[in-house]
C-alpha positions in Angstrom: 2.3 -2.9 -2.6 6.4 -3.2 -2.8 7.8 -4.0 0.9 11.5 -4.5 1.5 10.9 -6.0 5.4 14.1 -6.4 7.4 16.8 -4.1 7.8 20.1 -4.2 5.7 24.1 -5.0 6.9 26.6 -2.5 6.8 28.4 -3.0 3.7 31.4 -1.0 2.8 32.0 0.5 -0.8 35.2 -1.1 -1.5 33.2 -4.9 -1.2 35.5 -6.0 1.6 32.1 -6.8 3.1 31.7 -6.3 7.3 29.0 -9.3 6.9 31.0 -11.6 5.5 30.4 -11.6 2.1 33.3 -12.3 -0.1 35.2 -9.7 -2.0 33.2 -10.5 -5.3 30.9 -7.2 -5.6 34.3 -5.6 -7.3 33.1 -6.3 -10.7 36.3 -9.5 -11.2 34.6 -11.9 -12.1 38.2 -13.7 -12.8 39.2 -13.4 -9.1 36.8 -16.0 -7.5 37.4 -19.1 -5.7 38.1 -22.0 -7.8 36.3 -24.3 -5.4 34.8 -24.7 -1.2 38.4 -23.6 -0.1 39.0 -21.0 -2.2 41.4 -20.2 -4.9 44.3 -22.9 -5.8 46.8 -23.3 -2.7 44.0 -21.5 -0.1 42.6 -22.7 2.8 39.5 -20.3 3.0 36.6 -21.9 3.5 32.6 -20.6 1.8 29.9 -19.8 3.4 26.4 -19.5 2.0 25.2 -16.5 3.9 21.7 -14.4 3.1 22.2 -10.8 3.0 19.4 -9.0 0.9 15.7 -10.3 1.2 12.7 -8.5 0.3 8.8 -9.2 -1.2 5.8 -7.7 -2.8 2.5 -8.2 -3.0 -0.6 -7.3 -4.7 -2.5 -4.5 -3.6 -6.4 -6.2 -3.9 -7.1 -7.9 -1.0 -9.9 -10.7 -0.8 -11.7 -11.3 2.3 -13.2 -14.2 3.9 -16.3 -12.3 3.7 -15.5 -11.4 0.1 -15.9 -14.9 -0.6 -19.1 -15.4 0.6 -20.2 -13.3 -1.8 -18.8 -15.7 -4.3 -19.4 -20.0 -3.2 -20.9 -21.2 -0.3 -18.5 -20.7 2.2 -18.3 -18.9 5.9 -15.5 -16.5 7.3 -16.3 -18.7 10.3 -15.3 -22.0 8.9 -12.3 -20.9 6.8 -10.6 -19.0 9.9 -11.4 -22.4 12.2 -10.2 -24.9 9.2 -7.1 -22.4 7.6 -6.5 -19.8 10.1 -6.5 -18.1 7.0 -8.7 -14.3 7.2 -7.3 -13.0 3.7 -5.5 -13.0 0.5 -3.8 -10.7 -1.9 -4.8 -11.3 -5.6 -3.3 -9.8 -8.7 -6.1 -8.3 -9.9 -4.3 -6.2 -12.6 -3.1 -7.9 -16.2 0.2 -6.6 -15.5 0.7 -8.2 -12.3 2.2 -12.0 -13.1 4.5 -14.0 -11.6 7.4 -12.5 -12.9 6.7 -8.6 -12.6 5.8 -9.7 -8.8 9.4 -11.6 -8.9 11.3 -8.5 -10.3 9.8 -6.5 -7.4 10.7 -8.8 -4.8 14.4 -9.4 -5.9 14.7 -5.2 -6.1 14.0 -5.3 -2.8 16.2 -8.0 -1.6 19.1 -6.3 -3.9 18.7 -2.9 -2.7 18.6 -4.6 1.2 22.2 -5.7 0.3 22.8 -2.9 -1.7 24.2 -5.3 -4.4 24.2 -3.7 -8.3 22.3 -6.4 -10.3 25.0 -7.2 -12.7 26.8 -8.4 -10.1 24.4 -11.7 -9.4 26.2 -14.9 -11.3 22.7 -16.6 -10.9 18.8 -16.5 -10.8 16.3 -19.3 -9.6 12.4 -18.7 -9.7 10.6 -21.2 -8.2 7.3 -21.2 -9.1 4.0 -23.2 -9.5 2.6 -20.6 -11.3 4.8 -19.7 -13.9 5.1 -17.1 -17.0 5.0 -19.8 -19.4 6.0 -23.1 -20.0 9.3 -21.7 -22.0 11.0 -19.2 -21.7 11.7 -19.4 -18.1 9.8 -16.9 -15.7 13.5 -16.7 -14.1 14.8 -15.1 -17.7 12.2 -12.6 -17.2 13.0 -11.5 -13.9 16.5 -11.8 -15.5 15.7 -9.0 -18.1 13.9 -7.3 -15.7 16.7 -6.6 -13.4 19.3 -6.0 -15.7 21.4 -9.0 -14.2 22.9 -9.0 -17.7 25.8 -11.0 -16.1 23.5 -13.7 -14.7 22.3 -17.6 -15.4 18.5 -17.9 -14.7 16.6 -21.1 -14.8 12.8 -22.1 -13.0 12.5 -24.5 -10.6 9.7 -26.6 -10.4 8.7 -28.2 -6.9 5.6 -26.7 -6.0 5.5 -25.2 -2.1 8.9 -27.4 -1.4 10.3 -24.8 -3.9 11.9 -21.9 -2.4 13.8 -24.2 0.0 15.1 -26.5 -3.0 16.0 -23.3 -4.5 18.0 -22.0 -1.6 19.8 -25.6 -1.4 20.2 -24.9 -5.2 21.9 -21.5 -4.5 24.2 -23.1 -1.8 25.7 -25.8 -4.1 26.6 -23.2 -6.6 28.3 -21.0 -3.9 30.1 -23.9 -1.8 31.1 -25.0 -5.2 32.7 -21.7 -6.2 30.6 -21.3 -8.9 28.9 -18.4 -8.0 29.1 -15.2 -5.8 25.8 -13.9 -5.3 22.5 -16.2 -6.5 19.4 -14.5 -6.2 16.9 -16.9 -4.9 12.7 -16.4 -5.8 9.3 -17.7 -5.2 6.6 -16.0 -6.9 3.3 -17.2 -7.6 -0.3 -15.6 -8.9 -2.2 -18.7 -7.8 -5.5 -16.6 -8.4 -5.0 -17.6 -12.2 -5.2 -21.5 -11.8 -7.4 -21.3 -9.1 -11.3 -22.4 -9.9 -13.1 -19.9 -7.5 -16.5 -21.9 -8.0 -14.7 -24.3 -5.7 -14.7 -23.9 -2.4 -12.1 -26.2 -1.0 -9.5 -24.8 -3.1 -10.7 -20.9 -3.5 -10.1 -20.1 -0.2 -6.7 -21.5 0.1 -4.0 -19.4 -1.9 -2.9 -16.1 -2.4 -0.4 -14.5 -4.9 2.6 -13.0 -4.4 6.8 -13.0 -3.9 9.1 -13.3 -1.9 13.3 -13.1 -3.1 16.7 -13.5 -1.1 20.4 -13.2 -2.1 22.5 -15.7 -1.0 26.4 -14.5 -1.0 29.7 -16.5 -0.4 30.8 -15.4 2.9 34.4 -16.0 4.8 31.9 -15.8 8.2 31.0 -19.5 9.7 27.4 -19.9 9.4 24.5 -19.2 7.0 22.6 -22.2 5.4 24.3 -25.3 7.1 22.4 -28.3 6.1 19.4 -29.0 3.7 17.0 -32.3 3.2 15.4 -32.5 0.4 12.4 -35.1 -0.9 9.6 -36.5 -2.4 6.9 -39.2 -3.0 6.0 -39.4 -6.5 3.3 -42.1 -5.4 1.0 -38.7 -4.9 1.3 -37.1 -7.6 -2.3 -36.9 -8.5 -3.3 -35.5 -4.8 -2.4 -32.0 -5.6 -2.3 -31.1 -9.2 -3.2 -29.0 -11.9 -4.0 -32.2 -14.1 -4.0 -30.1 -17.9 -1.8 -27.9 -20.3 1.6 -30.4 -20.3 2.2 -33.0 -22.4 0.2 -35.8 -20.3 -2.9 -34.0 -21.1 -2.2 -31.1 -23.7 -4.9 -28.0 -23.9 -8.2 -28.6 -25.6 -11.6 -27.4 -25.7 -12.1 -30.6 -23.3 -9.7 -30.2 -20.6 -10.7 -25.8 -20.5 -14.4 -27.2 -20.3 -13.7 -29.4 -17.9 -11.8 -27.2 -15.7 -8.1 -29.3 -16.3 -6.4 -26.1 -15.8 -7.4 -25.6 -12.3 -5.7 -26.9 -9.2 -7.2 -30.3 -8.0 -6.7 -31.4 -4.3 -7.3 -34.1 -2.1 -7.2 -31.9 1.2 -7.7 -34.8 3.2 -5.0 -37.1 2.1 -2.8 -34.0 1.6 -3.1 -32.9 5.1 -2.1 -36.7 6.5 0.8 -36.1 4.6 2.2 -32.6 5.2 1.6 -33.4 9.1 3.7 -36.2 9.1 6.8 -34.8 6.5 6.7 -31.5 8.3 8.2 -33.0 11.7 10.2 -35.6 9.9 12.1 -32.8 7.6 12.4 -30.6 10.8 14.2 -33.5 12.6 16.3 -34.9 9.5 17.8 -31.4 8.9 18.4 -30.5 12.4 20.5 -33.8 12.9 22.2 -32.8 9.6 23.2 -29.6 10.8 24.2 -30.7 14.4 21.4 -29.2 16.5 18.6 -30.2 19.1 15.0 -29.3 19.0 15.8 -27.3 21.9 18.6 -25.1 20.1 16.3 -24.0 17.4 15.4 -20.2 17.6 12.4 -19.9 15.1 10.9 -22.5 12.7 9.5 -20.2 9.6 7.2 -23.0 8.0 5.1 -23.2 5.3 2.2 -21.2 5.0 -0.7 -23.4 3.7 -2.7 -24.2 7.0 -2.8 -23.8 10.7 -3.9 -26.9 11.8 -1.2 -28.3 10.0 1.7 -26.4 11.5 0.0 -26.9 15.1 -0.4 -30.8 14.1 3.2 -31.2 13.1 5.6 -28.6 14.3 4.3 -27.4 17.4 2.6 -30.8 18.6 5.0 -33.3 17.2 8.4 -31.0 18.0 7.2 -29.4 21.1 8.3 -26.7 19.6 6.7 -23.6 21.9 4.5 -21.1 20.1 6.9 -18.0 20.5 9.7 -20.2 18.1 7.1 -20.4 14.9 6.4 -17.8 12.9 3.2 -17.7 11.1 1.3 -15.2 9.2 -1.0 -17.2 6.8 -3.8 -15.2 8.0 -3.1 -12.1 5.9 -2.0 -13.7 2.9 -3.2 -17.3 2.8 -1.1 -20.2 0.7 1.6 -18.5 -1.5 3.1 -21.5 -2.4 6.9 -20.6 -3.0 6.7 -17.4 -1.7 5.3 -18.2 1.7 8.8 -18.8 3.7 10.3 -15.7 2.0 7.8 -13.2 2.5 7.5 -14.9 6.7 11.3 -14.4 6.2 10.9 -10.7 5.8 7.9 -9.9 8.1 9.7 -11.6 10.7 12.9 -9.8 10.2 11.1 -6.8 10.8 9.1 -7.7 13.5 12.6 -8.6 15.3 12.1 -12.3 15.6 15.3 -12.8 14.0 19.0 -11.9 15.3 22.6 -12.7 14.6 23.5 -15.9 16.0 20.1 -17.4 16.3 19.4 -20.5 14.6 16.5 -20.9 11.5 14.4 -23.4 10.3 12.7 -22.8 6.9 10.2 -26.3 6.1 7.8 -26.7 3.6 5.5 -29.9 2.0 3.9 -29.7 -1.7 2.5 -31.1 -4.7 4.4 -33.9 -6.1 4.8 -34.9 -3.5 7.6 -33.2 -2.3 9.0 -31.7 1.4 12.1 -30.0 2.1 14.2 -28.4 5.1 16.9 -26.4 5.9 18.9 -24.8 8.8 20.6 -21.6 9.1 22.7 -19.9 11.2 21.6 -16.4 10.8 25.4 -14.4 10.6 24.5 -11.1 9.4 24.1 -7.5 11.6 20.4 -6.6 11.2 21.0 -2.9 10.3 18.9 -0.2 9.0 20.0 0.5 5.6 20.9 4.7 4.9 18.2 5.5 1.8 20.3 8.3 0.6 18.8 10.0 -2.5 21.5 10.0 -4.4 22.1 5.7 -4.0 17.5 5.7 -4.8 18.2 8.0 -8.0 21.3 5.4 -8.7 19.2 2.9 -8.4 16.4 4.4 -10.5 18.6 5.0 -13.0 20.0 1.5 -13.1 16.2 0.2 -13.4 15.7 2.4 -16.3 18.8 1.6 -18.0 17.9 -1.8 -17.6 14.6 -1.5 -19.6 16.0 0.8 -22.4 18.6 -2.0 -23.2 16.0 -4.5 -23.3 14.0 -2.7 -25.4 17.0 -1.5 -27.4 17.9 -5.7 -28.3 14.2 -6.2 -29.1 13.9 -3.4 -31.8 17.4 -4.6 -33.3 15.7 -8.5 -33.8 12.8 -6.8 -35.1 15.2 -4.6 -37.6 17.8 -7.9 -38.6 14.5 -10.0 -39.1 13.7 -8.1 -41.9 16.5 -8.8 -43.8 16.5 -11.7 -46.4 18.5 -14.8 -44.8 21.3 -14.5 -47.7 22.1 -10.8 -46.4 22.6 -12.3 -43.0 24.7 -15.5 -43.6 26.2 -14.6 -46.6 23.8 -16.1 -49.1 23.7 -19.5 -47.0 20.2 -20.0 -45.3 20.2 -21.2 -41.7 18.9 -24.8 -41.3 15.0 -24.1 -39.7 14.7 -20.8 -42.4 12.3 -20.8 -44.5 13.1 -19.6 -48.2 
């Protein structure tokens, strides 16, 4: 079930962008700023604005009362505990974290209605990856047909889409990039032990991307905290398959591949961080409790966003967004796919100010603030730019599968044909 929630700026043709962005969608790729202020004797200063955002989800859904059927467990006490009613699941082998990822970061694309050879860089974060090499991000890569872009996981479990997005502002503010498309995608379902009850109930897959662009317009991600607690480590893991404990018939018997929580200790904790973040990045960025518009926290548990943000902050219940209860804990992709039902839902304007907070495994917690700059306006679907964009998609998959069948065809000649008789250090021969 593809959903590209929100509503897309105007954006000129000729990439002299009426949001902000910089002129960078013009296909130079020589022309950008050299650094924060521009080229070499400029004075411009770069904004890290987000202009495209988009998710999807699974289409199986899993009920609380789906899950009776399965441990010993209540609709009852998972709503009072979690808030959480249900969950999308990738039921199908073909739904991972990555064709999840490429589906969320068309959507965000086509809300910006930016080509994707035009993004400089990707960043997945994920708990959940592909593999453990390549990358998941080099997938989503290849999936696009961002043939022009740098890709690369991040790994900070449900901290990670907002370490991401602190990632992607570097890279702009430094001038290194134009557009970075920012993702958290998870299928949670596959390292989940759904004999357990305290951990079954919890998570969700799914994805949730945004493209962050250098802007000339004041505003956009303004401050960022970022941290962690290595001391807990072992509260929230997935203790086997790395090199600690490498896969064996032991740790698969043992269930070592499955996610291991302490939810009591881990609760204590979140509660605690969540307020703390909120109030580091707010003093970071300049603003009072009272100035912020809408905290988008999060979405692992109820009790803990009452028990921190609302209770702590006094934040009022109209300024947090929450929607847990139709998709429980997505990990990464929690704040992004909020993000984009809250866009839609008309929580979210030009000029308000944002809050995006998270807490996970590592331990880790991180915050940011934005002020929200771009026109929320309903993007024209015109059939010719969907068969553009079709056709883009398609191109994209040809040429992929175009480079594979030319390895295939070069690995089949003898290593002296290739290197002129000398043999590559690693071939065999």
């Amino acid at each position: 079930m593809s959903e590209q929630q929100g509503q897309q700026p105007n954006i000129p043709a000729n990439g002299a962008l009426g949001n902000g962005h910089r002129n960078g969608s013009n296909g130079n790729r020589e022309q950008r700023s050299s650094g924060p202020n521009g080229p070499a004797g400029a004075f411009s200063p770069r904004f890290a604005q987000i202009v495209g955002w988009g998710y999807h989800v699974p289409e199986k859904v899993i009920t609380n009362f789906d899950l009776e059927q399965i441990v010993d467990t209540q609709d009852e006490w998972i709503r009072s505990r979690t808030g959480i009613e249900e969950r999308h699941v990738a039921a199908a082998p073909s739904e991972t974290s990555a064709s999840l990822g490429i589906l969320a970061g068309r959507a965000a694309l086509e809300m910006a209605d930016v080509n994707p050879n035009k993004v400089d860089l990707i960043i997945c974060a994920t708990s959940s990856p592909e593999h453990i090499f390549p990358s998941t991000a080099s997938i989503i890569q290849d999936g696009l047909g961002a043939s022009n872009a740098g890709a690369f996981d991040l790994s900070a479990a449900c901290s990670g889409f907002v370490y991401a997005l602190s990632m992607a502002r570097g890279h702009i503010l430094a001038g290194d990039a134009e557009y970075v498309l920012v993702i958290g995608a998870e299928t949670l379902s596959r390292i989940v032990d759904w004999t357990d009850r305290a951990t079954c109930v919890l998570f969700g897959d799914g994805a949730g991307a945004v493209l962050v662009a250098a802007s000339d317009v004041p505003g956009g991600i303004t401050a960022t905290v970022l941290g962690s607690d290595g001391s807990g480590a072992d509260l929230l893991t997935v203790p086997a398959g790395g090199s600690a404990m490498p896969a064996s018939l032991e740790t698969v018997s043992s269930g070592g591949h499955y996610i291991k929580m302490d939810g009591t200790a881990v609760f204590r904790f979140a509660t605690r961080v969540m307020a703390e973040a909120t109030r580091q990045v707010l003093g970071k960025a300049g603003l009072g409790v009272d100035e912020v518009d809408l905290v988008i926290p999060h979405q692992a548990n109820v009790r803990i966003i009452q028990n921190s943000v609302l209770k702590q902050l006094k934040i009022p219940e109209e300024k947090v967004f929450i929607n847990l209860q139709k998709y429980g804990n997505t990990s990464t992709a929690s704040i992004p796919i909020a993000l984009c039902e809250a866009i839609a839902a008309g929580r979210i304007k030009p000029g308000d100010n944002l809050v995006f907070v998270g807490f996970g495994a590592g331990l880790t917690w991180a915050a940011c603030a934005i002020k929200w700059s771009v026109p929320i306006a309903k993007p024209e679907a015109t059939w010719w730019r969907n068969t553009q964009r079709q056709a883009t998609y398609q191109a994209a998959a040809a040429r992929s599968m175009w480079k594979r069948a030319i390895r295939r065809v070069y690995s089949q000649f003898p290593a002296e044909s290739r290197w002129g008789g000398r043999k590559e250090e690693g071939e065999a021969g």
